[in-house]
C-alpha positions in Angstrom: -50.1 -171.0 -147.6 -48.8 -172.1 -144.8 -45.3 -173.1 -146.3 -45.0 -169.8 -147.5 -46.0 -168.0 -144.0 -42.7 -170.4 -142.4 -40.5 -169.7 -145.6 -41.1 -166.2 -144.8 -40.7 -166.3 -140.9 -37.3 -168.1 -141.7 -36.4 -165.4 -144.2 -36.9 -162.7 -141.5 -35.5 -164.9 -138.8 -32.2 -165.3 -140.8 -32.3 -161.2 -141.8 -32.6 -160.7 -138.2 -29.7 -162.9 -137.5 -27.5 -161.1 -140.1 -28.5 -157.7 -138.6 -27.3 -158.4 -135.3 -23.8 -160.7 -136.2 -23.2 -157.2 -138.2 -23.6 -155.2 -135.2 -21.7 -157.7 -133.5 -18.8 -156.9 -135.9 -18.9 -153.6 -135.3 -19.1 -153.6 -131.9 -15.9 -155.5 -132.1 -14.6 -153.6 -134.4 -14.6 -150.5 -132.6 -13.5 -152.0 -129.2 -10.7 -153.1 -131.0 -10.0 -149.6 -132.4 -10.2 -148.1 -129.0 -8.3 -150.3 -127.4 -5.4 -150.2 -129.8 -5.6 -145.9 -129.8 -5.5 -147.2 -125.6 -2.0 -148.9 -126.5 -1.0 -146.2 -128.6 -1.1 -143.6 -126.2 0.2 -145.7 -122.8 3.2 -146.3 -125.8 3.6 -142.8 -126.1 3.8 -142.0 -122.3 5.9 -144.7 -121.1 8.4 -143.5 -124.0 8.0 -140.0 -122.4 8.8 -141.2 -119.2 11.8 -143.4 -120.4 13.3 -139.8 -122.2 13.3 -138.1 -118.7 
């Protein structure tokens, strides 16, 4: 019984770990998006400013 109780602990344990790492990724994922539409746009107005 016991056995199983730990099996099962680990099982959440490991789901839990999962869960977060993919919130992680997204996390990342998104700050990278940002930041890249942040390059896009000082891109954008320094080429502006360059054309005056």
């Amino acid at each position: 019984m016991q056995a199983n109780t730990a099996l099962g602990c680990g099982i959440l344990i490991a789901y839990d770990i999962y869960e977060l790492q993919g919130s992680i990724i997204l996390l990342r994922d998104i700050y990278l998006f940002v930041s890249s539409l942040g390059f896009a746009v000082r891109d954008s107005e320094s080429s502006v400013l360059v054309g005056e």
